[in-house]
C-alpha positions, 0 to 999 in steps of 0.5 A: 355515511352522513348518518354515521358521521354526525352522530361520532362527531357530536359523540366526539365533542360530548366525551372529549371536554373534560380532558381537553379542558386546559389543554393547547389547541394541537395538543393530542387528548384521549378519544371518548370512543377510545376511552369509553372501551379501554378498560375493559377486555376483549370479548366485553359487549354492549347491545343497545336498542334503537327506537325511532317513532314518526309522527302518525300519518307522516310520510317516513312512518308508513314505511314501518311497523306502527310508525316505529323504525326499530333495530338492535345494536350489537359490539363486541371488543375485539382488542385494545392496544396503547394506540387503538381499540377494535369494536366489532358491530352488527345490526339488525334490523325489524322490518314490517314482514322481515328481520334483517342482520348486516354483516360484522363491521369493525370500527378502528378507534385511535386512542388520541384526537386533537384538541382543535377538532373537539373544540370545534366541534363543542362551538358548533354543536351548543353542548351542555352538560350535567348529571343524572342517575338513570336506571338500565339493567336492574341498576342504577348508573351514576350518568354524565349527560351531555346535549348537542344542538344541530341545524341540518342543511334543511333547517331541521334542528337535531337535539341529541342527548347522551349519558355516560357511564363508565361501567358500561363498555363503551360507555353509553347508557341511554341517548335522546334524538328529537328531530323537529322541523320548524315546532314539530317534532318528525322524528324521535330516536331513544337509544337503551341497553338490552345487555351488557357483558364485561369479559371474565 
């Protein structure tokens, strides 16, 4: 559950700044996660994959093939409503003698958040910001990038960097995770677009 959580909260903070700006602290603003899908119909679909590399000899790393915990990300918009959208996700994931797929899992995204809950989260998390062109899919995509900065309960430092694209259903072209503990690095995560399909 604390993996799924910090993820969506940092994924909260990065897209939600530029519409909380300006706005009053109970103030409702737009869901990046709901924004990220709203424009696109039912049956759009995203796969990414997820690559996370262990330093040689470590201890998570021997549990994988090559040191590499590897698995595909499938979504698939289900509905899209003024109030919420429904992401339907399966995960597979590559084991070292084994392929293994969890079932459907839905994910119910409200279309508003408050603004409070952005901004504290944008303190805690050190966000910075830009823009960067990144190339996925044959494409060159126009990407705002947005970096969050983490300490975990046991004095890891979580960097995550995302970049964003509205042209790709749920709107995420590419994430960094570097995991270090103290100057090393012991684990790092890159998230890419295997497919993505807008429906007709």
């Amino acid at each position: 559950m604390l993996r799924r959580f910090l993820p969506a909260l940092a994924a909260l903070t990065c897209l939600a700044l530029a519409t909380a700006r300006g706005a009053d602290a109970d103030d409702l603003v737009t869901n990046p996660r709901y924004k990220g899908w709203a424009n696109f119909k039912p049956g759009a679909t995203i796969t990414h994959k997820e690559k996370t590399r262990f330093p040689t000899g470590s201890p998570s790393g021997k549990y994988y093939p090559d040191g590499v915990d590897e698995r595909d990300i499938s979504y698939k918009l289900v509905s899209v409503t003024p109030e919420k959208i429904v992401v339907e996700t399966v995960v597979t994931d590559y084991e070292l003698l084994s392929q293994v797929e969890a079932a459907p899992t839905r994910i119910i995204y409200p279309a508003k958040v408050k603004r409070a809950y952005v901004e504290e989260a944008h303190e805690q998390l050190k966000v910075k910001e830009g823009k960067e062109d990144v190339e996925a899919l044959g494409k060159t995509y126009k990407c705002e990038w947005y970096e969050t900065t983490r300490t975990t309960a046991d004095g890891e430092v979580v960097t995550r960097k995302r970049w964003i694209a509205a042209e790709i259903p749920g709107g995420i072209v590419k994430e960094l995770t570097v995991t270090r503990r103290g100057n090393q690095v012991i684990a790092e995560t890159t998230t890419t677009v295997l497919q993505a399909k807008a429906a007709e």
